[in-house]
C-alpha positions in Angstrom: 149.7 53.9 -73.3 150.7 52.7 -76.5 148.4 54.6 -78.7 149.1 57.5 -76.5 152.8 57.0 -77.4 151.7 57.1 -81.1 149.7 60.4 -81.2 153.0 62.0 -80.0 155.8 60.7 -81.8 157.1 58.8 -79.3 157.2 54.9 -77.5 157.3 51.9 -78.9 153.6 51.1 -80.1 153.1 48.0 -83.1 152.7 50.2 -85.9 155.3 52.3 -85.4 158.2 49.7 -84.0 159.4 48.9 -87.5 159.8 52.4 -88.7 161.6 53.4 -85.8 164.1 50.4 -85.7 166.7 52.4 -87.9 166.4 55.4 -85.5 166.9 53.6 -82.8 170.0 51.5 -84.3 171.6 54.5 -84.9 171.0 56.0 -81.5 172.3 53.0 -80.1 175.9 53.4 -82.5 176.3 56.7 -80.7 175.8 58.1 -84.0 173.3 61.2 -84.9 170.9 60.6 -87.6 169.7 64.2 -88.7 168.6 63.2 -91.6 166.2 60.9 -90.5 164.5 63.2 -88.2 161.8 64.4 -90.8 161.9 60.6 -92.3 161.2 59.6 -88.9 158.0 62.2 -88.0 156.6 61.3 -91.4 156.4 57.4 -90.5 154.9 58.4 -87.5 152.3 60.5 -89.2 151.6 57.9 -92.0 151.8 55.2 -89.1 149.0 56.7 -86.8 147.0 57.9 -89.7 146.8 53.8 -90.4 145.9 53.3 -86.8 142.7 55.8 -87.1 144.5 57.9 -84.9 145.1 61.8 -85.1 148.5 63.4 -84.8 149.3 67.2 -84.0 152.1 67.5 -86.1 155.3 69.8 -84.9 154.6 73.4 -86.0 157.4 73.7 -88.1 155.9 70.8 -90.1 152.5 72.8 -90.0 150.6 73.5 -93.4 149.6 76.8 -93.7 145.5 77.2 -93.7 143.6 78.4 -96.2 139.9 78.7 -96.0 137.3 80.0 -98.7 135.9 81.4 -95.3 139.3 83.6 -94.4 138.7 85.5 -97.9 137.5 88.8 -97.6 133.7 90.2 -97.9 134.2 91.6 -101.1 135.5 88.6 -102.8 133.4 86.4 -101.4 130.0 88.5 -103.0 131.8 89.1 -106.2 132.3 85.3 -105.9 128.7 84.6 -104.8 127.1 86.5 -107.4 128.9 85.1 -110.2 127.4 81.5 -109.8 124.1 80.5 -110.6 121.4 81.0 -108.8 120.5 77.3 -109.1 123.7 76.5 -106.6 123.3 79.2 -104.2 120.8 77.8 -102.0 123.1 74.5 -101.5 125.8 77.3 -100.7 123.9 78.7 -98.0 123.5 75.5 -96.1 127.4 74.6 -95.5 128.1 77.2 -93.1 126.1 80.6 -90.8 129.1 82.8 -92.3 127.7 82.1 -96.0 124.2 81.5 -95.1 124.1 85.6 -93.9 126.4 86.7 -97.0 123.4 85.0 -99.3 121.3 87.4 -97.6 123.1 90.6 -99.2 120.7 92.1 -101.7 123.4 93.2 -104.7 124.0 89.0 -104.9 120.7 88.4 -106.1 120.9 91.6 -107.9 122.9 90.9 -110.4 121.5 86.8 -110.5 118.2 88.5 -111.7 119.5 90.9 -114.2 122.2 87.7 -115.9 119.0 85.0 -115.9 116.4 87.0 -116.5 117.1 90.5 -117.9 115.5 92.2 -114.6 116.9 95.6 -115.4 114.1 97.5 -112.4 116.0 99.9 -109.9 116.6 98.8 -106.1 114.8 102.4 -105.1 111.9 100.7 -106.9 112.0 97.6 -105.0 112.0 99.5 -101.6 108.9 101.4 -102.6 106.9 98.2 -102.5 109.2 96.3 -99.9 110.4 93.9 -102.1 114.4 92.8 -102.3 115.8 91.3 -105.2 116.2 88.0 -103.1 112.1 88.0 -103.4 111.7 88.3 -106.7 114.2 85.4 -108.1 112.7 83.5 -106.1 109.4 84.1 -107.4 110.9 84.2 -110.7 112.2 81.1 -110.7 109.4 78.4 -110.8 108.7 80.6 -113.9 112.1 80.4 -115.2 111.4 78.0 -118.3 108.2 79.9 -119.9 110.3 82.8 -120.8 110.4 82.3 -124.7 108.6 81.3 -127.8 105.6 79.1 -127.6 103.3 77.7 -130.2 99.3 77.3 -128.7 97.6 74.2 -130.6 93.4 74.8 -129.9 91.4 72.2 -132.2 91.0 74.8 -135.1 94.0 77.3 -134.9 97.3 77.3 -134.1 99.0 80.9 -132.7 102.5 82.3 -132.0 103.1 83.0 -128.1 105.8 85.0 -126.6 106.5 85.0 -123.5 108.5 87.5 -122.0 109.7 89.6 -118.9 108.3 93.0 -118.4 109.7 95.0 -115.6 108.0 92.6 -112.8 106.0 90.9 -114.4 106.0 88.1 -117.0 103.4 88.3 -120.4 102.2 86.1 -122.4 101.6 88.1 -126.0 99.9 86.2 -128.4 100.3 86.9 -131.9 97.6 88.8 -133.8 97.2 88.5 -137.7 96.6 91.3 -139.6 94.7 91.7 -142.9 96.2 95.3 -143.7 99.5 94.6 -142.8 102.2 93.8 -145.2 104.5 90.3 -144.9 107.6 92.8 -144.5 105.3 94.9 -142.1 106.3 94.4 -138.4 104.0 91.9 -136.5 101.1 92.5 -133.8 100.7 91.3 -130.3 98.0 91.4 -128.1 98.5 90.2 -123.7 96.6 86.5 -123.4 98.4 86.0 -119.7 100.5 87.8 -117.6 102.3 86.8 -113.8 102.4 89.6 -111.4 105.5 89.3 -109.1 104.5 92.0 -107.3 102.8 90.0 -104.4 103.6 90.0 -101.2 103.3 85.8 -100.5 103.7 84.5 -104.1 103.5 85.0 -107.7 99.8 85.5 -109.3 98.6 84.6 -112.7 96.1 86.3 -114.4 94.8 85.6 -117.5 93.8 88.5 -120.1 91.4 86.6 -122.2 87.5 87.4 -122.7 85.2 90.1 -124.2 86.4 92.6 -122.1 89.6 91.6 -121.5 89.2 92.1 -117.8 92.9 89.8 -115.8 91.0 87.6 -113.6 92.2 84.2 -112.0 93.9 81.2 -113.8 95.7 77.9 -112.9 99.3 77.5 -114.6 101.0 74.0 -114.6 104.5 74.2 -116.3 105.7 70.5 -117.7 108.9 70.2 -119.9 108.7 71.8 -122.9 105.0 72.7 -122.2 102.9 74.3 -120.1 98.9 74.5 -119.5 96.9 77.3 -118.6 93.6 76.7 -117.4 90.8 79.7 -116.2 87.6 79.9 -113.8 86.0 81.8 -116.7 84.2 80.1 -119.6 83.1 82.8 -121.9 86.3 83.0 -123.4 85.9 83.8 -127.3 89.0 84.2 -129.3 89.7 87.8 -130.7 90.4 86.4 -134.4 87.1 86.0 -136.0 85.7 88.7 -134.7 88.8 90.7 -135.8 89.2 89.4 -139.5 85.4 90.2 -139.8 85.7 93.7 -139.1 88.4 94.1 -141.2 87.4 92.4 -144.0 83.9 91.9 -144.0 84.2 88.3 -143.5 81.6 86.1 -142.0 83.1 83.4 -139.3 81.8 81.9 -136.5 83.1 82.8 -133.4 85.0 79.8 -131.7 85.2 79.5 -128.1 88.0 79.2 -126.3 89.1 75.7 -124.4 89.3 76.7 -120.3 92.4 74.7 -120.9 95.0 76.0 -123.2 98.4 73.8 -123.8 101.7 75.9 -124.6 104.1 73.7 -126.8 108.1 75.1 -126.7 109.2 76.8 -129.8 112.7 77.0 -130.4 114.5 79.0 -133.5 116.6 77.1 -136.0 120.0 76.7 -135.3 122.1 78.4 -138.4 125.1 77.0 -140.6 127.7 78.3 -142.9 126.2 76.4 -144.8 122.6 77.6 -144.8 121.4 79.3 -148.2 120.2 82.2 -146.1 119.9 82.5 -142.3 117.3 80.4 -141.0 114.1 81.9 -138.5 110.8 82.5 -138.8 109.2 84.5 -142.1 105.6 85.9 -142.7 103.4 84.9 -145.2 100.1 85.3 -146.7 98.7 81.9 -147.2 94.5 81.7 -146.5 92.4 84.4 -146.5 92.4 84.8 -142.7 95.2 87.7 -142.1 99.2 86.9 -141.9 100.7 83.5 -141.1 104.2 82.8 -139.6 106.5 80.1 -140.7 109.8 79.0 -139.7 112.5 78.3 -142.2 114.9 75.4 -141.4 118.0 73.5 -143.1 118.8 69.7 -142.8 121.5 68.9 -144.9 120.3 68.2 -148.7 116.8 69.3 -147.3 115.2 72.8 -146.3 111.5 72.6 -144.2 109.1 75.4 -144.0 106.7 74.5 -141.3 103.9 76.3 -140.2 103.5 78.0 -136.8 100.0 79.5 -137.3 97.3 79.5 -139.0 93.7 77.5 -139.6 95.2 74.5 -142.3 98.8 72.9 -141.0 101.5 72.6 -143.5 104.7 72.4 -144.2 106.6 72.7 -147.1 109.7 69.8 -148.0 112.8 71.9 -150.2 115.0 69.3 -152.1 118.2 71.3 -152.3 120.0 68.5 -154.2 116.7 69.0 -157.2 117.7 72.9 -158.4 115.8 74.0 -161.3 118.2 75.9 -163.8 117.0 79.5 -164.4 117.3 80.7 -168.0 116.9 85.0 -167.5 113.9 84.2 -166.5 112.1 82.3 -169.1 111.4 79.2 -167.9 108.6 81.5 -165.7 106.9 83.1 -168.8 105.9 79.8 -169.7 103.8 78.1 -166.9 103.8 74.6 -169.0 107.3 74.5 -169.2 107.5 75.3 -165.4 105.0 72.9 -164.8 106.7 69.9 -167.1 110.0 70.2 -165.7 108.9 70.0 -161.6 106.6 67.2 -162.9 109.6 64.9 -164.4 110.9 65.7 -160.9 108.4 64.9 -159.0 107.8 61.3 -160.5 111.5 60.7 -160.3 111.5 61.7 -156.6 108.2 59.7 -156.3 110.2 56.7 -157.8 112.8 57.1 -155.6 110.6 56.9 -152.3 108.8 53.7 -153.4 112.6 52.5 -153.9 113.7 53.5 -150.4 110.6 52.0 -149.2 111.1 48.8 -150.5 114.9 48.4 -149.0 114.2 49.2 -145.8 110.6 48.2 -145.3 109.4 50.4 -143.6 105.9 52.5 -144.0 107.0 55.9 -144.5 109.2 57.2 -146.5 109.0 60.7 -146.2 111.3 63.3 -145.2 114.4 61.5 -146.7 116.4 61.7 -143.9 115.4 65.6 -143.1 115.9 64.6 -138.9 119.1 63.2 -139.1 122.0 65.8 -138.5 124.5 63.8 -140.0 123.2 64.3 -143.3 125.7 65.9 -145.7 125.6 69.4 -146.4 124.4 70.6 -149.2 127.6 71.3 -151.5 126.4 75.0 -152.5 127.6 77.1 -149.1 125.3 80.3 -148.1 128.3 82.6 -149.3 127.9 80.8 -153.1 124.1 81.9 -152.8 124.6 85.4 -151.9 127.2 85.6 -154.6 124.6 84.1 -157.3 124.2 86.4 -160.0 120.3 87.1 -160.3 118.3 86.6 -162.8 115.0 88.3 -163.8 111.7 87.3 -162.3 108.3 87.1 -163.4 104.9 85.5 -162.5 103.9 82.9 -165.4 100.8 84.3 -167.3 97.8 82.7 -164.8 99.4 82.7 -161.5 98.0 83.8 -159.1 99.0 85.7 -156.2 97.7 88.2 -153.3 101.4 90.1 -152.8 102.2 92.2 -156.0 105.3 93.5 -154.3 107.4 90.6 -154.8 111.1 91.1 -155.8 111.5 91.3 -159.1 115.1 89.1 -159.5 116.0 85.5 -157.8 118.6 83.6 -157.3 117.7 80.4 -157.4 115.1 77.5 -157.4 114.7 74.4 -156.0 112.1 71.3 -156.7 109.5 71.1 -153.4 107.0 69.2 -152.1 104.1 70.8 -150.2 101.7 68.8 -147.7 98.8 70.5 -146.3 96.2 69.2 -144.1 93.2 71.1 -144.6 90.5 72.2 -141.4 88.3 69.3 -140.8 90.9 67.1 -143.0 92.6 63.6 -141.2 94.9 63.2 -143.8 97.6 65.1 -145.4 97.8 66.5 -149.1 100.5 66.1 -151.6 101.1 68.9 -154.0 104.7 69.5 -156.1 105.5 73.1 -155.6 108.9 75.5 -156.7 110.6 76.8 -154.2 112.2 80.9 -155.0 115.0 81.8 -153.3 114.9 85.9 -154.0 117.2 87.7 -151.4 118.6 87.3 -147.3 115.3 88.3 -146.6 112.1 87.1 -148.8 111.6 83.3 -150.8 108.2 82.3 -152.2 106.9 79.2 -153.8 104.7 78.7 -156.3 101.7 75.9 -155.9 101.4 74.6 -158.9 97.9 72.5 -158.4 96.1 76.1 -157.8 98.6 78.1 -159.8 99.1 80.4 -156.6 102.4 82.4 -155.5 103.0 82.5 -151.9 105.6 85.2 -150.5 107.8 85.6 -147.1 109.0 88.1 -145.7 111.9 87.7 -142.8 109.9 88.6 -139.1 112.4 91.2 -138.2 111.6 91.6 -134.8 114.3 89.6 -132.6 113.4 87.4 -129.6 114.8 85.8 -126.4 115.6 82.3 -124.6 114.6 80.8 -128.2 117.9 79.3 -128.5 117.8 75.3 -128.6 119.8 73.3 -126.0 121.2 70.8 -128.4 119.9 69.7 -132.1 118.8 66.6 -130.7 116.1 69.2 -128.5 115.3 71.0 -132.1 114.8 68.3 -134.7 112.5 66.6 -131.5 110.6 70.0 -131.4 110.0 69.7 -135.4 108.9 66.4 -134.8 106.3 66.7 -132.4 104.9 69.7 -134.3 104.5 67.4 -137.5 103.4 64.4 -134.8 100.4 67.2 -134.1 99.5 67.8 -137.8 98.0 63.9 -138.0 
């Protein structure tokens, strides 16, 4: 009875005796207490709230309701289909109401076209009885391959992009060209596609073989890799064959591993600070058609590293180490060139042995190129671009395949090249100038073979190539240089 009592405001129950002692006093005086009327139903809230117990409070006392539920439909899927698709299906599950608004086809709709750039028409959906519910949900295991990818084989390394095309997703690997120029735009051939189109699940086909005929293959999709593995095994890469066509070249064809392994490529972040923006360039570098590198600032450090090609390489800028450019004539003369990135290159060699000894550790390479904290380097991009230029010329003996080369620079730096030659364990030195000619082109010249290597800006633009953090693209960096050993 005394718990009853409680629940309605009234009696004499333990926990609520005390509070109700001053009511009561005053009753007794013959005196009214107004004022402690809402005092008074609060205690007894607070008081049975204590006790575990529930309390209908009086309805002038009443909060007014408000529900996410009482909105109207409208809102709701204007709601619904801003959030990500990611925390929909936890949506669904609190309540029937929301479970059945998930099921409204303009939701997903617009989830598809913000994630994944799924631009079909709904009429073209109908036609094969597919909603756009269906296809992010077959899109979404396959959420994390959409971008650039780097495929490692034993003997050759190749550009992958990975894209969306209408419903499907391609793979297009990148094809070298002997008769293309490195300001030319770059080539593309399908390795592996996904067809969404199914009825019971996505189906990958891989495009791979003589005949190029899609046939079954086996994806596994890991962070920041994936693995692609066929039924077939007369898989022989198109490169060989192509280069020897084109330029009479005689290579053995190579065959292709049944398993392939997709490494994540991500493009350099960029800096006010950059010389020019950062990305990938094209290059001439080996006899075997155009090569792709990818251009990237650390602080007092630049890196060219090499996404494809037979030989892995990447070239080290030391942006603190600028050689001064007198109008040009320090390049007429190759054995002034040559002395003056050679006294660099002994001093830098000092330097390392230095380093080496005070920290004691085995390798001293890359001076600190992975750390962002680094300093920037004090010469901004804007102080590049506004560099006056300066006539440029190929010292008498260098050699180089690209005559069209820009004919002024702006500046160049001292650089070390390392190259690890097919068949090669180890890793080769070689001191090397780094040109800086416009926004768009930079060469270097190899000083050992007396060679001039040009790039030319890839112009073509990509997507999801963005890094999550620096952290996740100095760690890409790494484990491309981890796969050059």
């Amino acid at each position: 009875m005394e718990e009853s009592a409680c629940l309605c405001g009234v009696g004499s129950s333990r926990g609520c005796r005390k509070r109700q002692r001053p009511a009561e006093k005053a009753a007794a005086d013959g005196k009214p207490a107004p004022a402690e009327k809402h005092v008074e139903a609060d205690a007894a809230v607070r008081c049975c709230a204590d006790s575990g117990g529930t309390l209908s409070p009086m309805p002038s006392l009443q909060a007014p309701r408000c529900s996410l539920q009482d909105l109207p439909l409208e809102i709701l899927v204007e709601i619904f289909a801003s959030l990500p698709g990611t925390d929909l299906s936890s949506l669904a599950q609190t309540c029937t109401k929301f479970h059945h608004i998930l099921h409204i086809d303009s939701i997903w709709r617009r989830r598809c076209r913000e994630e994944f750039g799924v631009c079909e028409n709904l009429q073209n959906l109908e036609t094969i009885g597919m909603s756009y519910r269906e296809v992010y949900a077959k899109l979404f295991p396959y959420r994390n391959i959409l971008g650039l990818w780097q495929l490692d084989t034993e003997h050759y390394r190749t550009l992958v992009n990975v894209v969306l095309d209408g419903l499907c997703i391609t793979g297009w690997t990148y094809r070298p060209s002997l008769h293309t120029h490195v300001g030319g735009p770059i080539h593309f051939k399908p390795s592996f596609r996904i067809r969404l189109t199914e009825r019971r699940s996505a189906t990958v086909e891989c495009m791979e073989g003589p005949n190029s005929s899609p046939h079954y293959s086996h994806m596994q999709i890991q962070k920041d890799r994936f693995t692609t593995q066929c039924k077939k095994t007369d898989h022989r890469t198109d490169l060989p064959t192509q280069l020897r066509e084109e330029g009479g070249l005689v290579l053995e064809d190579r065959q292709w591993y049944d398993c392939l392994t997709y490494r994540r490529l991500y493009l350099p972040p960029n800096h006010p600070d950059d010389l020019i923006r950062p990305g990938l360039f094209q290059d001439y570098y080996d006899d075997f058609g155009l090569k792709i590198a990818m251009l990237s600032f650390h602080g007092k450090y630049a890196r060219v590293t090499k996404i494809t090609g037979l030989s892995k390489k990447t070239l080290e800028i030391h942006l603190m180490r600028r050689i001064q450019l007198r109008d040009g004539e320090i390049f007429r003369n190759f054995n002034e060139l040559s002395r003056v990135v050679q006294e660099m290159d002994e001093q830098v060699i000092r330097e390392q042995q230095q380093q080496k000894q005070e920290e004691g550790t085995e390798e001293s390479e890359g001076h600190g190129w992975q750390s962002p904290a680094q300093p920037r380097v004090g010469e901004s991009g804007a102080a590049a671009a506004e560099e006056q230029p300066v006539p440029f010329v190929l010292p008498v003996g260098v050699r180089s395949r690209d005559q069209n080369y820009p004919r002024t620079c702006r500046m160049c730096f001292y650089a070390v090249d390392t190259v690890t030659l097919l068949g090669s364990a180890y890793p080769r030195r070689f001191p090397a100038i780094f040109i800086l000619f416009d926004e768009n082109h930079f060469g270097f010249i190899w000083l050992e073979v007396k060679y001039f290597f040009l790039y030319n800006r890839v112009q073509e633009t990509f997507q999801n190539v963005e890094a999550p953090s620096p952290q996740a693209f100095l760690e890409m960096l790494k484990n491309i240089k981890a796969s050059t050993k």
